[in-house]
C-alpha atoms as an extended CHARMM CRD file, in Angstrom:
* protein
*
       225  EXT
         1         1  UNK       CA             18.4060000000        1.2190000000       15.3690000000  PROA      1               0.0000000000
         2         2  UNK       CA             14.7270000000        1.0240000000       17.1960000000  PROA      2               0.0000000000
         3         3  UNK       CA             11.9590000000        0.8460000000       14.9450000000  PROA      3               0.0000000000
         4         4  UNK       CA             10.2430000000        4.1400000000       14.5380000000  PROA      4               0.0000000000
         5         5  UNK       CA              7.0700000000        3.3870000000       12.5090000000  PROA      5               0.0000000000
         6         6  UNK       CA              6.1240000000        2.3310000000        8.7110000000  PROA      6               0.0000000000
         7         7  UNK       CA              5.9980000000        5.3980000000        6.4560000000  PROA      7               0.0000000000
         8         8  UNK       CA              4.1060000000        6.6740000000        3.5450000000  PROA      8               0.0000000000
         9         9  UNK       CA              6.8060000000        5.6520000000        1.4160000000  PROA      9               0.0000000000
        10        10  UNK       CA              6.6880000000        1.8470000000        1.5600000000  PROA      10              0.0000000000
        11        11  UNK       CA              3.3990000000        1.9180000000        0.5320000000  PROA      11              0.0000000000
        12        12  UNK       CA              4.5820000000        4.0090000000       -2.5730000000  PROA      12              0.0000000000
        13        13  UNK       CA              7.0950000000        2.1600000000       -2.9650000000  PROA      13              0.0000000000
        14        14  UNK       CA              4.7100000000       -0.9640000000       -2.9980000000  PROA      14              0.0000000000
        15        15  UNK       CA              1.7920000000        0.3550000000       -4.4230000000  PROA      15              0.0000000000
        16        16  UNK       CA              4.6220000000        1.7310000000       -7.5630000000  PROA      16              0.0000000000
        17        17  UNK       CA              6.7250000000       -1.3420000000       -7.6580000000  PROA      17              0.0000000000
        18        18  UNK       CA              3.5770000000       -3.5410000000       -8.5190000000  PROA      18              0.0000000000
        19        19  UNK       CA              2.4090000000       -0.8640000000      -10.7460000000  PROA      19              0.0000000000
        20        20  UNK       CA              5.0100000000       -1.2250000000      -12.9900000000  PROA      20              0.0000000000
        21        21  UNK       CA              5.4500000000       -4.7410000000      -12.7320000000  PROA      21              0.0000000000
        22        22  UNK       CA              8.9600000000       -4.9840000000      -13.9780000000  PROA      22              0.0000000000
        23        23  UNK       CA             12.1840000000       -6.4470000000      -12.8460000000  PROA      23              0.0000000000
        24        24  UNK       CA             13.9170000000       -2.8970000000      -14.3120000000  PROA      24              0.0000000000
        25        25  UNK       CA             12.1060000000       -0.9230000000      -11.8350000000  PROA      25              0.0000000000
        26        26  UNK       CA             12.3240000000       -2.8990000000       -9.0290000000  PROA      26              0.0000000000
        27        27  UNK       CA             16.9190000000       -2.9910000000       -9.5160000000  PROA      27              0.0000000000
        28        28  UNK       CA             16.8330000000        0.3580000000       -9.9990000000  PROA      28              0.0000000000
        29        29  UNK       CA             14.1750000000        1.4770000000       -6.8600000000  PROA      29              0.0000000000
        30        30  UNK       CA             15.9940000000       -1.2060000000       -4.6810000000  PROA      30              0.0000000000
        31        31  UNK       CA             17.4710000000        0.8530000000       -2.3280000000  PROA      31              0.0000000000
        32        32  UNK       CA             14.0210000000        2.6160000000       -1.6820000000  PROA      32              0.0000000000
        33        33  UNK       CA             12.9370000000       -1.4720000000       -0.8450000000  PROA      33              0.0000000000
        34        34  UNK       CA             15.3870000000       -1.4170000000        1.7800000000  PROA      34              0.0000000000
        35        35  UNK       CA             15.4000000000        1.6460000000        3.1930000000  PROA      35              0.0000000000
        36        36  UNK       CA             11.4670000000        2.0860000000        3.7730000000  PROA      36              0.0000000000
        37        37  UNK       CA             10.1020000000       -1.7000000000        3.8540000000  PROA      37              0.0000000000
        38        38  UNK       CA             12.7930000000       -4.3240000000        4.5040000000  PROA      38              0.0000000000
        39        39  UNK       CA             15.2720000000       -2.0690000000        7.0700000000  PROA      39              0.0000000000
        40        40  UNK       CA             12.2700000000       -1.1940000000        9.6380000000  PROA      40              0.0000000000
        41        41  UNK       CA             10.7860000000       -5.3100000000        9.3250000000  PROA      41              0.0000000000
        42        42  UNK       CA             14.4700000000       -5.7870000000       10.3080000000  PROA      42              0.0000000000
        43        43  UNK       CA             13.9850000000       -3.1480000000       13.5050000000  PROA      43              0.0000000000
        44        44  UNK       CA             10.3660000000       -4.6070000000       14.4530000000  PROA      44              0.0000000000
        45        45  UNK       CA             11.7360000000       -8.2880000000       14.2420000000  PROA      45              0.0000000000
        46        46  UNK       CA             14.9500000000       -7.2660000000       16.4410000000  PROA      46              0.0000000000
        47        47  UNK       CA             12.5150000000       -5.6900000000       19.0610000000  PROA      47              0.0000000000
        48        48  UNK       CA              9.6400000000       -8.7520000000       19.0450000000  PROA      48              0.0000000000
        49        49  UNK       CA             12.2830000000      -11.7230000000       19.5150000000  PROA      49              0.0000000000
        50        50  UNK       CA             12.6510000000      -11.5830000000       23.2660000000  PROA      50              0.0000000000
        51        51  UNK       CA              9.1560000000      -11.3460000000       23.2850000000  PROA      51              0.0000000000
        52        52  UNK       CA              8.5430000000      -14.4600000000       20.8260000000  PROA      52              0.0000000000
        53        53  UNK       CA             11.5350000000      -16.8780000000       22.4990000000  PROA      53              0.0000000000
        54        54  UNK       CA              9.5760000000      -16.2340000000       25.9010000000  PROA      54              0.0000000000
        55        55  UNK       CA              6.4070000000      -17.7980000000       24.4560000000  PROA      55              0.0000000000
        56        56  UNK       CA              8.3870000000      -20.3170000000       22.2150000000  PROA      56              0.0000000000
        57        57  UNK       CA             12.2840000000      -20.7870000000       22.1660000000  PROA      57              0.0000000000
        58        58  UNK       CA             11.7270000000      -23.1120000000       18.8430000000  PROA      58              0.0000000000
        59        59  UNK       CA             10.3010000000      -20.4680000000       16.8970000000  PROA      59              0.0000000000
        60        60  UNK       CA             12.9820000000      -19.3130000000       13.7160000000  PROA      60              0.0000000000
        61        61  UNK       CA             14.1030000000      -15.4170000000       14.7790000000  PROA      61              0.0000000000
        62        62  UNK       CA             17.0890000000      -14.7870000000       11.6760000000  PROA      62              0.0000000000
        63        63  UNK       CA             15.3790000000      -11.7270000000       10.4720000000  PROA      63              0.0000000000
        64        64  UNK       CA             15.7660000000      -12.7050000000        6.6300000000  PROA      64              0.0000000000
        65        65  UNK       CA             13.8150000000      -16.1920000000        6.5640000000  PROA      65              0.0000000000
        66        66  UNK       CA             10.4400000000      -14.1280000000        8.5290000000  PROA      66              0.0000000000
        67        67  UNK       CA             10.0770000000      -11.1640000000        5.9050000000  PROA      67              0.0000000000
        68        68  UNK       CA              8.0100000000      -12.1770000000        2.7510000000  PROA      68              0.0000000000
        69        69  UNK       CA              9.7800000000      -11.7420000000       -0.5050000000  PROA      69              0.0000000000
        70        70  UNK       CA              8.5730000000       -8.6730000000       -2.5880000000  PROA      70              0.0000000000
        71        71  UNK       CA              8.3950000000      -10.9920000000       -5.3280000000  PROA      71              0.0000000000
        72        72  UNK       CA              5.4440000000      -13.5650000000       -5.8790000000  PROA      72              0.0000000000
        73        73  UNK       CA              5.7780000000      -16.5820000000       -6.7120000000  PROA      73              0.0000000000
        74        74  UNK       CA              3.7850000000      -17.2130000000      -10.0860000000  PROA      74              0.0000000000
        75        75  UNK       CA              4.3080000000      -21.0190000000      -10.8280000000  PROA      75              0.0000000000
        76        76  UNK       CA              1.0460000000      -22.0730000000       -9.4290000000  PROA      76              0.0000000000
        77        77  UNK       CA             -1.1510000000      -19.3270000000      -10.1210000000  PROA      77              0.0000000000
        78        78  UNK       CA             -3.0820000000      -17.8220000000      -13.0480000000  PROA      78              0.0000000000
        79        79  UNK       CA             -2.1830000000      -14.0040000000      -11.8450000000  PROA      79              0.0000000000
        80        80  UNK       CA              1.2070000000      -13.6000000000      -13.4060000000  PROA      80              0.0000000000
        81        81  UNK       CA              2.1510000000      -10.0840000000      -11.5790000000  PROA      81              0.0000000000
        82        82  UNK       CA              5.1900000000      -10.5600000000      -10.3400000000  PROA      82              0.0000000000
        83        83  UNK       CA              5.5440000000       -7.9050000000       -7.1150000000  PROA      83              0.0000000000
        84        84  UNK       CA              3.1260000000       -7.7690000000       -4.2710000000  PROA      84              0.0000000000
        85        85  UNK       CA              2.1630000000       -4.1720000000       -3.0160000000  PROA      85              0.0000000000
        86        86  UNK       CA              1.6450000000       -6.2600000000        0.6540000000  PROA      86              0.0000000000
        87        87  UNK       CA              4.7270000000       -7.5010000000        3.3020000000  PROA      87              0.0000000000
        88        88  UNK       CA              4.7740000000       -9.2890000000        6.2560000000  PROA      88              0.0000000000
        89        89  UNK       CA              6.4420000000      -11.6650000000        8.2830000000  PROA      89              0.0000000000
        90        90  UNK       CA              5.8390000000      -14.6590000000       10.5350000000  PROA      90              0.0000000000
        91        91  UNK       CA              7.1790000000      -16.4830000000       13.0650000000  PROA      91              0.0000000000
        92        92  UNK       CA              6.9470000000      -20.1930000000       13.7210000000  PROA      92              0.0000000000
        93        93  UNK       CA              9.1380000000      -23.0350000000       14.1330000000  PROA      93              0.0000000000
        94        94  UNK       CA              9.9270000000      -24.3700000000       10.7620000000  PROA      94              0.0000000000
        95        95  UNK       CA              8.7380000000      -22.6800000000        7.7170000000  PROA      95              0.0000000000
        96        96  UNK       CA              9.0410000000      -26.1910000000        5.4680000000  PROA      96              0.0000000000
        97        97  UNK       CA              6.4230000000      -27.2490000000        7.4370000000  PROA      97              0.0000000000
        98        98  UNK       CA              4.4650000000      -24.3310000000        6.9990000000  PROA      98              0.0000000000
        99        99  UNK       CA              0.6870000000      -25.5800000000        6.6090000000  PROA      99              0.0000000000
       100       100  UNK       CA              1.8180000000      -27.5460000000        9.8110000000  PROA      100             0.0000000000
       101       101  UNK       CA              3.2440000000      -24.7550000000       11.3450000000  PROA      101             0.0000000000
       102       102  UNK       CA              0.7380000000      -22.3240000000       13.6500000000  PROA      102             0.0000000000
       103       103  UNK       CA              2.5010000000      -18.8440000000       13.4420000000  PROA      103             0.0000000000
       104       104  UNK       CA              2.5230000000      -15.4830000000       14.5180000000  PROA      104             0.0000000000
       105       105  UNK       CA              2.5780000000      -12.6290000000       11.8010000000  PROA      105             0.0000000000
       106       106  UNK       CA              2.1920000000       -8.5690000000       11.1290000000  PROA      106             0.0000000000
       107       107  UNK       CA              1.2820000000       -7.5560000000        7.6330000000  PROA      107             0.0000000000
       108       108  UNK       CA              1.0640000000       -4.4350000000        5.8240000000  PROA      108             0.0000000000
       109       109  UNK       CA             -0.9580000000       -3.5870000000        3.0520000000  PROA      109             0.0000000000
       110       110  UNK       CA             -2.5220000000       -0.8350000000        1.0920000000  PROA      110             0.0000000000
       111       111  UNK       CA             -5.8160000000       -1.3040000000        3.3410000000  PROA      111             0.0000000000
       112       112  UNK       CA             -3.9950000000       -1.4000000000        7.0380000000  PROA      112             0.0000000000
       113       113  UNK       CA             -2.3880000000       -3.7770000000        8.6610000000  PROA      113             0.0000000000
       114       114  UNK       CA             -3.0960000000       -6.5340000000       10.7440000000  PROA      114             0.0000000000
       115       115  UNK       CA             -1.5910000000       -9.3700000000       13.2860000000  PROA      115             0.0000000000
       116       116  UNK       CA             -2.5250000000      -12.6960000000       14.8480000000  PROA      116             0.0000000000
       117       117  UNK       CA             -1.5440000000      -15.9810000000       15.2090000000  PROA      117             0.0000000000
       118       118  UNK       CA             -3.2200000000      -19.1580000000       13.5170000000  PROA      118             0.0000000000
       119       119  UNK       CA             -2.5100000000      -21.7180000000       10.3070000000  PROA      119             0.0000000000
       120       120  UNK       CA             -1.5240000000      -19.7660000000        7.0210000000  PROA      120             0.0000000000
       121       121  UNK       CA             -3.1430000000      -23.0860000000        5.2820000000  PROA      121             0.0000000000
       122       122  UNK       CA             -3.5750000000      -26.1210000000        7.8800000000  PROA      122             0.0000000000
       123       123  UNK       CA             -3.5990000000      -29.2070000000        6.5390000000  PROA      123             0.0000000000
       124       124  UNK       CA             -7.3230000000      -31.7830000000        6.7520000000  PROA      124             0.0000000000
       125       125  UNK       CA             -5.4450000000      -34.1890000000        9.3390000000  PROA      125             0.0000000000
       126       126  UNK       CA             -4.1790000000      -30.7360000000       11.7230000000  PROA      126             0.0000000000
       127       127  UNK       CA             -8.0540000000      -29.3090000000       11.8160000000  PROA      127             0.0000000000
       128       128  UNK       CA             -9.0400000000      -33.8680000000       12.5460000000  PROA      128             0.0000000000
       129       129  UNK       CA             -6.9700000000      -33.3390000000       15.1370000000  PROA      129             0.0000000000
       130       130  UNK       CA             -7.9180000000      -30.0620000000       16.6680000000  PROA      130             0.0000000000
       131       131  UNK       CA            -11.9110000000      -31.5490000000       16.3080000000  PROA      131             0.0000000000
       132       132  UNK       CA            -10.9990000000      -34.4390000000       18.3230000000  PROA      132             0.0000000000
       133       133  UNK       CA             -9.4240000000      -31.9590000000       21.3010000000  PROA      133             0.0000000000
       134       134  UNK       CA            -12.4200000000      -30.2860000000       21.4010000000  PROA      134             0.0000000000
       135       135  UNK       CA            -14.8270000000      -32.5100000000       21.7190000000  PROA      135             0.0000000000
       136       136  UNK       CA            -12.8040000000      -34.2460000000       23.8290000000  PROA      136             0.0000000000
       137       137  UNK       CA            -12.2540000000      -30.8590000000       26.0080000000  PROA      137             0.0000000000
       138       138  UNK       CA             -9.1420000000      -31.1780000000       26.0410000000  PROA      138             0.0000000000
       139       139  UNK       CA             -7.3640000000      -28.9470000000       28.4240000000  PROA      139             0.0000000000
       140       140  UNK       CA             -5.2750000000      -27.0850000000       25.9910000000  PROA      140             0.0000000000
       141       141  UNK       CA             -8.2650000000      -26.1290000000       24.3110000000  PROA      141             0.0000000000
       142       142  UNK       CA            -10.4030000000      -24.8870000000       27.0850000000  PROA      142             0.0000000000
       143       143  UNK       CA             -7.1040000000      -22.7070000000       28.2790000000  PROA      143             0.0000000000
       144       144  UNK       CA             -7.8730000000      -21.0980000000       24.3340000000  PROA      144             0.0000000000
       145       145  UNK       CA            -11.2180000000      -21.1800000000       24.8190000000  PROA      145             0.0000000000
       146       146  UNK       CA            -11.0430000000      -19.1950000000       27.6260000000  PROA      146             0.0000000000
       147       147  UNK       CA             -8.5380000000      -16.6230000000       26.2780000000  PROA      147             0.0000000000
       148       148  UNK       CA            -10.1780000000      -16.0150000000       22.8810000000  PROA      148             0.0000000000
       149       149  UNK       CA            -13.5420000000      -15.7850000000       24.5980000000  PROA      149             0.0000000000
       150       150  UNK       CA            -12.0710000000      -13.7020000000       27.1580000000  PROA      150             0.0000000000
       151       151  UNK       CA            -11.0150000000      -10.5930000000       25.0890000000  PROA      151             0.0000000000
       152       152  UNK       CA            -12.2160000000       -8.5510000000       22.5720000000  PROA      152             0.0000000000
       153       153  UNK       CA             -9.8430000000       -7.5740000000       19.6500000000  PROA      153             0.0000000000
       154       154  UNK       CA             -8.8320000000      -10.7780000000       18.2130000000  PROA      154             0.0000000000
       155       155  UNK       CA            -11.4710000000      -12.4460000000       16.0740000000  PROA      155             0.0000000000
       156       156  UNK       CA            -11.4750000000      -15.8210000000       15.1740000000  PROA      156             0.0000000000
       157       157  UNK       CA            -11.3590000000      -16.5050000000       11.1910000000  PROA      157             0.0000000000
       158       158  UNK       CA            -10.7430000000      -19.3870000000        8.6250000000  PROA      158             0.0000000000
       159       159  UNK       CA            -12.9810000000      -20.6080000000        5.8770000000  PROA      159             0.0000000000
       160       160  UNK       CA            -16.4170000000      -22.7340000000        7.2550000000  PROA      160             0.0000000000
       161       161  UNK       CA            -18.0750000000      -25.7120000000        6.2640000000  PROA      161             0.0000000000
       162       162  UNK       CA            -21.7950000000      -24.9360000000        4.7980000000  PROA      162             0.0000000000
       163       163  UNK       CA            -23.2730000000      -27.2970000000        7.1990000000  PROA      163             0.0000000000
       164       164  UNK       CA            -22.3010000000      -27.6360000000       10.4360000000  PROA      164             0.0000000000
       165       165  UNK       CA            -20.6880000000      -31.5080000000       11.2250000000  PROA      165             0.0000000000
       166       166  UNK       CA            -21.7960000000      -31.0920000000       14.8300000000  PROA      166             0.0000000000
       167       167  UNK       CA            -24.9490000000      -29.9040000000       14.9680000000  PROA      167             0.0000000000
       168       168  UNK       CA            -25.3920000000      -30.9420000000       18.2880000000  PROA      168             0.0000000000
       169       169  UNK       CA            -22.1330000000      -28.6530000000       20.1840000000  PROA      169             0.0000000000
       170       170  UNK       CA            -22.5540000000      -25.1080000000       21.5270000000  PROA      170             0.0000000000
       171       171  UNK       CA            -22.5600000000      -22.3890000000       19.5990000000  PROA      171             0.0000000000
       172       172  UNK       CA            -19.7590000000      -21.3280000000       20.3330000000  PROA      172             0.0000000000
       173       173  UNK       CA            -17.4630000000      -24.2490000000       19.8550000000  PROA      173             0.0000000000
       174       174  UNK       CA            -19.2320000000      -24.8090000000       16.4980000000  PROA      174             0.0000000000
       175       175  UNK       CA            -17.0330000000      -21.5180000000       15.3700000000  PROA      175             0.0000000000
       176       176  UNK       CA            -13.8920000000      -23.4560000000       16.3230000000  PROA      176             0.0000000000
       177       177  UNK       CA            -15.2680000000      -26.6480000000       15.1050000000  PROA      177             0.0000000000
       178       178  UNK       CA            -16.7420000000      -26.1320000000       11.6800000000  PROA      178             0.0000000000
       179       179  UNK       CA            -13.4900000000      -24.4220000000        9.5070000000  PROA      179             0.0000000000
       180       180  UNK       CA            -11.6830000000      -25.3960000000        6.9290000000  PROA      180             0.0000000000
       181       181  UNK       CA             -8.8440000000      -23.4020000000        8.7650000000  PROA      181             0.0000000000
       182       182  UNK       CA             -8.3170000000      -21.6100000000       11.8860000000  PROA      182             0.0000000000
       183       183  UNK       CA             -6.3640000000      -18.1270000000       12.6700000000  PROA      183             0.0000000000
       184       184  UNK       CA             -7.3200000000      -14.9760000000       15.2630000000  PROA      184             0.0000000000
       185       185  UNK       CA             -6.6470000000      -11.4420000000       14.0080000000  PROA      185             0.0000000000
       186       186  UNK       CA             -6.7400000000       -7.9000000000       14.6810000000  PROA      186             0.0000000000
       187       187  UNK       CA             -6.8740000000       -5.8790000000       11.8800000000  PROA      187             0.0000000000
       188       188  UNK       CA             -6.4810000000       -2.0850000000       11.4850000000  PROA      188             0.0000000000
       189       189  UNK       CA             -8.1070000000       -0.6740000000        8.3000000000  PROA      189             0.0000000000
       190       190  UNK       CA             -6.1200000000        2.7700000000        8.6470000000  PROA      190             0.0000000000
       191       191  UNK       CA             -2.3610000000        3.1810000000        8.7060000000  PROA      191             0.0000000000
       192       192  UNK       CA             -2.4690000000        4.7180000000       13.0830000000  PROA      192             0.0000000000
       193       193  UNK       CA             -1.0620000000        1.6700000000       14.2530000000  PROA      193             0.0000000000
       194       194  UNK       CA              1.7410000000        0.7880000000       11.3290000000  PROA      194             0.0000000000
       195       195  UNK       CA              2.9950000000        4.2560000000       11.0350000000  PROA      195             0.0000000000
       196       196  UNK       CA              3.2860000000        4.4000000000       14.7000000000  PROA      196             0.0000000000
       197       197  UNK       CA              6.8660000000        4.0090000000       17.1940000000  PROA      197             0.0000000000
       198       198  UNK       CA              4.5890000000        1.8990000000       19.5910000000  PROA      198             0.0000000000
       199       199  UNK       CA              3.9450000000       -1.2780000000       17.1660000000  PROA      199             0.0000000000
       200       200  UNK       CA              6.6040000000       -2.9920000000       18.7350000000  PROA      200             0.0000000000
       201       201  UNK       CA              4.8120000000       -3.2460000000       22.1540000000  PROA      201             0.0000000000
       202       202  UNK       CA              1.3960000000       -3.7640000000       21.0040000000  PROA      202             0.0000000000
       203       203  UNK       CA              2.6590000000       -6.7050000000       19.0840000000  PROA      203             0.0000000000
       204       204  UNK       CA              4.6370000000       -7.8990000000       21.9270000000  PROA      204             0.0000000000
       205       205  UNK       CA              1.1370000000       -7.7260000000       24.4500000000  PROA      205             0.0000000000
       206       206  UNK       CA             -1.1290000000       -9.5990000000       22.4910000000  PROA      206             0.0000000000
       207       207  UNK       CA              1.1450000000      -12.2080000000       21.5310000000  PROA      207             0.0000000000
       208       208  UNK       CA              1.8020000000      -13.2610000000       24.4040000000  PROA      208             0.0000000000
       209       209  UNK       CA             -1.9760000000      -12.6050000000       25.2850000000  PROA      209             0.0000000000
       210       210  UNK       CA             -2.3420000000      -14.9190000000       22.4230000000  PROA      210             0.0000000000
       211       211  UNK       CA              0.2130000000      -17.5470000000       23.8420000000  PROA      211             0.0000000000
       212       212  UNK       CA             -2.6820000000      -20.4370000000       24.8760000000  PROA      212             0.0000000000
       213       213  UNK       CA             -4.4100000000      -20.6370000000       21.8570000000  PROA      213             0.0000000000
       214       214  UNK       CA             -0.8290000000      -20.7370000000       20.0900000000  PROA      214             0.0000000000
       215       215  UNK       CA              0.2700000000      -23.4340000000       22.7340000000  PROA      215             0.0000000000
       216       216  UNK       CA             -3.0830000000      -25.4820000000       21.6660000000  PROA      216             0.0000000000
       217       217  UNK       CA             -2.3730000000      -24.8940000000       17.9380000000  PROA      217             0.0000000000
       218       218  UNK       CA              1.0580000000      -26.1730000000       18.4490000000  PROA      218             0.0000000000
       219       219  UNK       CA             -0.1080000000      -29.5310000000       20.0790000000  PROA      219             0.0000000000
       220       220  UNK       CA             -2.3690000000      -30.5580000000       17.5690000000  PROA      220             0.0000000000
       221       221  UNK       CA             -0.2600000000      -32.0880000000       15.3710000000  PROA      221             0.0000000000
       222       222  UNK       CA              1.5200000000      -34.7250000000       18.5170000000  PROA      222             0.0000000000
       223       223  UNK       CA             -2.5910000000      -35.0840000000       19.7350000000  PROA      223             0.0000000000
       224       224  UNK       CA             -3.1170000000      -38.7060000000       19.5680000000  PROA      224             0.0000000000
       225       225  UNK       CA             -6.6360000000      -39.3510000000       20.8990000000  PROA      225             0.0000000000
């Protein structure tokens, strides 16, 4: 089946299933899971992965290892809720590796949605490295350079240092240079785009019109110097 739009009812379903917060609710509203989140992530994956193996044929495309789990994982973190009310998915090469890893993702949430490509947490050596191609102007870099500063609807994010470590660069390589962490998003903060037929193809154009800052992200961990 093509992928025909989100609806209303995976947000209820969300918005519900973290409401009640219980593994009771979620068995017995299971089939609303798949029939209104996890079936149409299937359909958008299906319809991206021509798209994604022309910009990377090393990127993961099995449907089932790209969709979050509606589940959170509570080990490591002082909020004990166990269900999300937000799903997405990403693709990238190897999702052991994901800090590593740059990726592409869509998410959905009870605000919008949004999409992009970047680090979901890059480790302190990856962002060393990407410093060192850009002050060494490296051409991978000024290809992304030139994309991101070449469009309009993809806006470069990531936490920032206080003080700038090169006070002495351009403005605007400073915004590449001083984060923590590095990704480029569009977000929608209305449900026009998610609930809509035509998601599949405005995912498909601007990743591949993100393609050379992905190709730069992906280097950065065999840069050398």
């Amino acid at each position: 089946m093509s992928f025909n739009g989100f609806t209303g009812e995976a947000l209820r379903f969300l918005f519900e299933n973290r409401m009640n917060n219980r593994k009771e609710w979620y068995d017995s509203h299971k089939p609303d899971y798949k029939k209104y989140v996890y079936n149409p992530f299937l359909e958008l994956i299906e319809e991206l992965i021509p798209t994604i193996m022309e910009i990377d044929n090393q990127i993961i495309t099995i449907p089932s290892k790209l969709i979050s789990r509606v589940r959170r994982d509570t080990r490591f973190t002082k909020d004990k809720t166990l269900y999300r009310d937000n799903v997405w998915f990403v693709f990238l090469r190897d999702k052991s590796i994901m800090s590593t890893s740059p990726c592409f993702w869509f998410e959905i949430s009870q605000k919008g949605s949004s999409y992009g490509v970047g680090f979901y947490g890059a480790e302190t050596k990856s962002m060393a490295n990407m410093r060192e191609m850009i002050i060494n102007r490296h051409p991978l870099f000024l290809d992304a350079l030139a994309c991101y500063e070449s469009q309009s609807q993809f806006v470069i994010g990531g936490d920032m240092y206080k003080r700038s470590k090169f006070p002495d660069q351009p403005e605007n390589l400073k915004l590449w240079l001083d984060r923590k962490n590095i990704f480029f998003e569009s977000v929608q903060n209305n449900f026009k785009l998610a609930f809509s037929k035509e998601l599949p193809e405005v995912l498909r154009q601007g990743f591949l019109q993100l393609k050379p800052i992905y190709d730069f992200l992906c280097m950065i961990e065999a840069y050398g110097g």
